[in-house]
Phi, psi and omega in degrees: 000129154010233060251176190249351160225194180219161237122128156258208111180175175296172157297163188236119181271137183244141193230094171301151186275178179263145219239154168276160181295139170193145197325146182297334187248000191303175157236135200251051196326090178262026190179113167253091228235134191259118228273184186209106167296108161344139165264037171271307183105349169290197190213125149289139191255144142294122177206190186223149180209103175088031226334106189200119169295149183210185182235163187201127157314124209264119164224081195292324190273353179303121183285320201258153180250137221224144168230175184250153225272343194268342183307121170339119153105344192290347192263348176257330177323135144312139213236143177208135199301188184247153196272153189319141201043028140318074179310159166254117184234142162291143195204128185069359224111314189222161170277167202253113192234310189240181160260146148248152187261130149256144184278334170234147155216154185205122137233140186046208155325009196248154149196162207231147158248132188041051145328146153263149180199176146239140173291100199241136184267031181257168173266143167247170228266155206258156355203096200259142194249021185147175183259161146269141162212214245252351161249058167249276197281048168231010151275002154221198194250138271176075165269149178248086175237103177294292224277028120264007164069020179268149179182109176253102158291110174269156165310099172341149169280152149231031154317102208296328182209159217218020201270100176269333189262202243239102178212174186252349190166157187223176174230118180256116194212120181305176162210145163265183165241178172258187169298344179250021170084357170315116183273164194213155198185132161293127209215158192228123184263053195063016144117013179254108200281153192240113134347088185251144172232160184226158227220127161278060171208160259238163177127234184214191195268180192200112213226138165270166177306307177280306168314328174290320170299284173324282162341270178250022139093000212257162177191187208274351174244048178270185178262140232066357182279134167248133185277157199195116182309173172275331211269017192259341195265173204284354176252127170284071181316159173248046165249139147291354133253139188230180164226178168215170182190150194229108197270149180279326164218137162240122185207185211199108179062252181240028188249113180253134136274120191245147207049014177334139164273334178021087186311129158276124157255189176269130151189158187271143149344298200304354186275317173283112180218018158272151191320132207297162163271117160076024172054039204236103186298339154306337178269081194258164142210190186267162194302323191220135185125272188094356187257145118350284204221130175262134126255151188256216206256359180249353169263322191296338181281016184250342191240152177252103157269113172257133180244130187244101170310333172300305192253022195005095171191158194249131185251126171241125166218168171298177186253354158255127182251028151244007137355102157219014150284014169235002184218145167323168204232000000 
């Protein structure tokens, strides 16, 4: 998949407030956040800037964090050049022109001095005045329950397992990140293991068309392919057309979603231009991204997700935990 801008940068330092001393394995809670559905279907984080609340677009595996340039307060922040090799790319709407400093950020208990961000002169939807994304929240450990509108930061860990709330079983499963800072992680597809990233912002899962032909051998006159306009799905694809097919379990240890949906799009080889694997000239990927199968906010509201970052591993359980038509027999 994609990414939804290409960026580079330095690391960005976040300055945490100070935490008490506590058992090596304790979770050390600095943030309890009650997430805001977009009238979009994405989802906004609460936080303070400059202390004054706002919202911010929640984009966690997108690496960089953005504020619009047009946003209370931003024509005053300290301006710093963009850092080497860093495009200036359209984002929202707008271009991506500088870096900025905030002087004061707060999300939950954390607060930051000379925060960094860039600054893009496109809008975001209100009301939010910019995104969060993963180099911010990769100073902590990242629980995710969309389908309680919940996003809890804990102190990193050595926590062998950080799975607190009320579940019948979990899934402990590593991650990398790609070139664009994207966590990429393995999930099993009607019995095909996938390379997947998953995106916070509304939609289905999101697979191209030449990955689906590799991958399960399928193409648009296979039987079950459905045509589907782009502007009727739940993501505003830029195709006129999208498809599905209807594949049966997607699942990441012993946690299945079953009949998952997944919008198929157009899209070419000539689009894929990283190096064959195993030297086996079949074997693509996207130029950016790394990934197989993107899920959005319609696979994520079925899973309770912990990210301990530090330690790149993934803690997965359903997100109902008297569900059972969500975990494997």
């Amino acid at each position: 998949m994609k990414a939804s801008f290409y960026l580079a940068a330095a690391i960005i330092l976040f300055i945490m407030s100070p935490l008490k001393a506590d058992n090596r394995c304790a979770l050390e809670k600095l943030a309890d956040l009650q997430l805001k559905t977009l009238s979009n279907g994405d989802l906004a984080v609460p936080v303070s800037i400059g202390g004054k609340p706002q919202w911010l677009l929640l984009a966690l595996t997108a690496p960089f964090s953005l504020l619009s340039d047009g946003s209370a307060d931003v024509s005053k922040y300290k301006t710093h050049p963009m850092p080497l090799g860093v495009q200036v790319v359209p984002f929202q709407g707008g271009k991506v022109i500088h870096g900025v400093s905030v002087p004061d950020f707060g999300i939950g208990n954390a607060h930051g001095t000379d925060v960094r961000f860039l600054a893009t002169a496109g809008a975001f939807e209100s009301p939010t005045v910019g995104q969060i994304s993963a180099d911010i929240l990769s100073n902590f450990d990242v629980e995710l329950d969309v389908a309680n509108s919940r996003m809890n930061l804990f102190k990193p860990n050595e926590c062998e397992n950080v799975v607190y709330w009320k579940a019948e079983s979990y899934a402990k499963v590593p991650f990398r990140t790609d070139t664009t800072a994207h966590p990429i992680f393995t999930m099993t597809l009607d019995g095909k293991a996938l390379d997947v990233d998953f995106m916070t912002t509304h939609g289905n899962g999101r697979m191209g068309l030449t990955e689906a032909s590799r991958l399960f051998g399928i193409d648009v006159s296979s039987i079950g392919m459905t045509a589907l306009s782009g502007d009727q799905a739940a993501y505003p694809y830029p195709f006129k057309t999208i498809y599905r097919y209807p594949f049966k379990k997607l699942s990441i240890g012993g946690v299945v979603i079953n009949n998952p949906v997944i919008d198929l799009y157009p899209d070419s080889r000539s689009e894929e231009c990283r190096p064959a694997a195993n030297g086996d000239p079949t074997v693509y990927r996207h130029c950016y991204g790394g990934a197989d199968l993107g899920i959005g906010l319609t696979e994520l509201r079925a899973l309770h997700i912990y990210f301990a970052m530090k330690r790149k591993t993934l803690y997965v359980t359903a997100a109902d935990p008297m569900s059972t038509a969500l975990h494997a027999n």
